[in-house]
C-alpha positions, 0 to 999 in steps of 0.5 A, a space after each residue: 623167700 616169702 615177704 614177711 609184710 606182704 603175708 601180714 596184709 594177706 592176714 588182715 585182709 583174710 581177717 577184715 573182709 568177712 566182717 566187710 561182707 557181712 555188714 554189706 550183706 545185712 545192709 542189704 538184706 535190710 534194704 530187702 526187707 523195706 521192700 517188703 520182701 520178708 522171705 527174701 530178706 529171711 533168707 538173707 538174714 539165716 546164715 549172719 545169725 546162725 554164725 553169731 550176727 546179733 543184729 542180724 538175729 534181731 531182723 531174722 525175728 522181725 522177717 519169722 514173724 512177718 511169714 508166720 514163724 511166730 516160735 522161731 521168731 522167740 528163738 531169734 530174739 533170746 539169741 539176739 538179746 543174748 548176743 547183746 542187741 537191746 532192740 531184742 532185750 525190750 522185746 523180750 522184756 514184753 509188757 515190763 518194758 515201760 510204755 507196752 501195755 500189750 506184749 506179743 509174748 501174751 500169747 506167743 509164748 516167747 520167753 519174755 523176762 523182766 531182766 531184759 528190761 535194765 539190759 535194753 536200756 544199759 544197751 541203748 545208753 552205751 549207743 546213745 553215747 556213741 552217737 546212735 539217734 535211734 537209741 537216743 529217741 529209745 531212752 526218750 520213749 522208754 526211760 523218760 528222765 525227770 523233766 519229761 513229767 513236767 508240762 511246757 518245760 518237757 516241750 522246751 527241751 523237746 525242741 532243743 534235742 531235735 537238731 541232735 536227734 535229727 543229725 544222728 538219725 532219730 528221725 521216729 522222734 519227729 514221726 512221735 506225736 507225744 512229743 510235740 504240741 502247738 509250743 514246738 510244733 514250729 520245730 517239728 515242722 522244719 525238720 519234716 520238711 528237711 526229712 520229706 525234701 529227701 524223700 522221706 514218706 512218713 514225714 510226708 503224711 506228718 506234714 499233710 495231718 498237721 496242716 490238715 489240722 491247722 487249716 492250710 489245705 494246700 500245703 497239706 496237698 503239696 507235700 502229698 502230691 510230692 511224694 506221689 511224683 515220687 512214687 512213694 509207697 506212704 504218700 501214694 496211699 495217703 492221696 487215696 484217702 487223706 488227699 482226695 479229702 482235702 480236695 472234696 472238702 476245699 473243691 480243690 483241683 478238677 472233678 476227675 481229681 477227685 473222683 473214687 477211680 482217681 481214689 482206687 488209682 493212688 492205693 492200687 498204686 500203693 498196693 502194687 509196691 506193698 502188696 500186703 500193705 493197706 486194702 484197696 477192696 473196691 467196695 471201698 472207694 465205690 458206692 455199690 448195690 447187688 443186682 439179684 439178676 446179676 448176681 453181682 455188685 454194681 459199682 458207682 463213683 462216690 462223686 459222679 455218680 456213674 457206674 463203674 464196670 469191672 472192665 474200667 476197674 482193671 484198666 485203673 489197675 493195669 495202669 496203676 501197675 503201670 505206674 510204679 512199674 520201675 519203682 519199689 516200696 520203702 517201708 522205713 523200718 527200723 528197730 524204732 518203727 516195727 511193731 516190736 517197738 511198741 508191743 502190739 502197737 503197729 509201725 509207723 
């Protein structure tokens, strides 16, 4: 005779375990996808939307739009949107949504509609309420309440929601320069520094452009240098540029610190984690003539003025590789930090 209790467990389980697979398997191709694999995550995402995966639709969008699927990418959103996604809804909302001035659906031919608008926001009023930081920091962005039209109060209030923002994840409301001004600046700093002490990148050049601005070099450098102990993606491009700056501005650190090689370095680095992220092309980073007897450029180092041979520029790639060999990108995304977000405004 058959256990009546242990048919009923055989049954719940048979009924939990696809959802349990197909949370880890969007979890995972998510974590794929900020890697900067976008037809591995592709294809990882396909089979959750074709069996009715909303959410998974949503990401299925972002990674054909990301390999050029540009008419699929329409056709995934529409099912996400009417799977109840509201990432998906003000996407498809286009230039109706408040604060897109320039949709994708322009001249992708997306089936964009002002109906979605309302739906986008009901749907991130219900996840809000649920205790989602990113719907919370959506509504702040794109269904501003009274008090936002108000100068210094609006700030005041900022301020106050940030420990709430913070602890529920709506961390792109601190990356959101409109924000924050010099009367809460003080409370975006704590919390990007909470943010980047985990590894967070995008706080990380937060922090180096505000001490940049007011004048605090070194801690601008510090939390660069951080990041780049770490191998991070963002980080490490940023001290291609923003760091090498700062220490040529203030003579900070020695002359091979600051040398274009050591520039070249850092973006190669981050090039070789992200290769479809920020160009590194040589003339870039060098000074360079064409030499007619040659037929070829010549490359000198911006600080010391040496030439700089093909065969030492692959030595700096090489080693660069080197570097970040054991480690992968994280680009951060999420539904408030992809271009979807903003229309054509790029991520963060």
């Amino acid at each position: 005779m058959v256990d009546v209790n242990f048919l009923k467990v055989l049954i719940v389980t048979a009924c939990i375990f696809p959802f349990v697979s197909r949370a880890e398997t969007l979890e995972k191709g998510v974590e794929i996808l900020n890697q900067g694999q976008f037809k591995k995550a592709r294809e990882i995402f396909k089979p959750l939307a074709e069996h009715g995966d909303a959410n998974a639709a949503y990401w299925l969008a972002y990674t054909q739009f990301k390999t050029s699927s540009t008419l699929e990418a329409g056709s995934s959103l529409l099912k996400s949107a009417e799977g109840g996604n509201p990432w998906a809804m003000a996407t498809l909302a286009g230039t109706y949504m408040p604060e897109v001035d320039r949709s994708f659906c322009g001249y992708l031919g997306w089936p964009c509609d002002e109906q979605w608008v309302d739906k986008a926001i009901e749907g991130w009023e219900k996840l809000a309420e649920e205790g989602d930081g990113k719907a919370m920091y959506a509504l702040l962005y794109h269904d501003p309440s009274w008090w936002q039209y108000i100068p210094i109060y609006r700030e005041y209030r900022y301020g106050e929601l940030a420990e709430k923002l913070y602890n529920n994840k709506g961390f792109t409301f601190f990356y959101d320069n409109s924000f924050w001004s010099f009367l809460n600046e003080d409370k975006r700093i704590e919390y990007l520094e909470k943010m980047a002490l985990h590894g967070d990148g995008i706080a990380s050049y937060k922090l180096f452009y505000i001490f940049d601005d007011n004048k605090e070099p070194q801690e601008a450098i510090n939390y660069i240098e951080n990041g780049v102990e770490g191998r991070n993606y963002y980080s490490l491009y940023r001290a291609s540029t923003g760091l090498m700056r700062l220490k040529r501005k203030y003579d900070i650190g020695s002359e091979d610190e600051r040398t274009s090689k050591r520039a070249y370095f850092y973006c190669y680095a981050a090039h070789s984690l992200f290769e479809e992220g920020y160009d590194c092309s040589v003339s870039g980073f060098f000074d360079f003539e064409y030499d007619r007897d040659i037929e070829m450029h010549r490359y000198y180092d911006k600080i010391t003025g040496e030439r700089v041979t093909e065969e030492q520029l692959e030595k700096i790639r090489e080693k660069a590789r080197e570097y970040v060999s054991e480690y992968y990108a994280d680009l951060q995304l999420d539904e408030t930090t992809v271009e979807f977000f903003r229309g054509f405004y790029k991520n963060f």
